[in-house]
N, C-alpha and C positions, 0 to 999 in steps of 0.2 A: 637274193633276188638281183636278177641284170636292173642296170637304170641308168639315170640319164642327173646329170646339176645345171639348172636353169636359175639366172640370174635377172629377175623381170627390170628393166627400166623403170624410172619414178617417174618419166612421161608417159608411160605407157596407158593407152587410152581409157582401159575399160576401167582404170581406177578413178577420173575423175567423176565427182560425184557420189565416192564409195570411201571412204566421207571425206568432206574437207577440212583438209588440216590434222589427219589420222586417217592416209588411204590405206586401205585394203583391198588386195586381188580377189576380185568376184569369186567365189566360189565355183559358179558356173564355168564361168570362163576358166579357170586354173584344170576344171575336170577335162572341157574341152580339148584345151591345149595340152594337156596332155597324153589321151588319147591321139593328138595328132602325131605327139613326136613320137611317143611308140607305131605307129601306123609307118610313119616316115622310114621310121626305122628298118623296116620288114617291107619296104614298098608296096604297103598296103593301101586299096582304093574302100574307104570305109562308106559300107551303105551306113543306112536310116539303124541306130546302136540303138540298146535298149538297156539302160539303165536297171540293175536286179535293187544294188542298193548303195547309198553314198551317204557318208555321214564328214558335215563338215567340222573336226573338232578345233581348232582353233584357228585364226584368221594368218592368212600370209602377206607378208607387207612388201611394196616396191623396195628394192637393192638387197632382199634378204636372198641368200643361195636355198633354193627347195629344189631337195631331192627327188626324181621320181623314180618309185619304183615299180616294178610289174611281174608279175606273174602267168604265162599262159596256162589254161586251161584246156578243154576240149579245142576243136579249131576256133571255133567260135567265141571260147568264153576267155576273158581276161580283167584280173584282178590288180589294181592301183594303189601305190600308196605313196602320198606326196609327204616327204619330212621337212621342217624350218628345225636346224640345229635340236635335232633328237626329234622331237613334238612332231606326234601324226597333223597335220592340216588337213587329210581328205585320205577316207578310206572309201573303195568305191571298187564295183563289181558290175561288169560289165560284159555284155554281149553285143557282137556286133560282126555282121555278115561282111565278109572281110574278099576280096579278090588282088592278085597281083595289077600293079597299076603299068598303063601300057609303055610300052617301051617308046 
């Protein structure tokens, strides 16, 4: 699978509060964010995605390297899978009505 190594920051915002003194990258957010960088990748303008299914198996932490990887589908359809050193963190299947973004 093509993919992407993303190094979160330990300030990085959507961790505080996720918990203190033992942060972990939101789930949400980790799904987001990487739907963006694949999008980015492809200069894709992402409408309104729709989520098939995501399962978050273990938590990823600020300064840990996670993998992301993807798989396309039909135009539409695209499969995720974020690794911390081996360990899935987010397996997630996703559709989302995609356009080239304008030049």
């Amino acid at each position: 699978m093509p993919g992407f190594e993303k190094t979160y920051p330990a300030d990085l915002p959507p961790t505080r509060g996720h918990f203190p003194g033992n942060p972990i990258i939101p789930g949400a957010w980790l799904l987001a964010d990487a739907l963006a960088t694949v999008a980015g990748e492809f200069g894709w303008a992402l409408g309104a995605c729709t989520v098939k299914n995501a399962k978050f198996l273990s938590p990823a932490r600020p300064g840990e390297r996670v993998q992301i990887e993807y798989t396309l589908g039909s135009p539409d359809s695209l499969k995720l899978e974020c690794t911390v050193n081996g360990s899935t963190v987010l397996s997630a299947q996703v559709t989302c009505p995609q356009s080239p973004t304008a030049a």
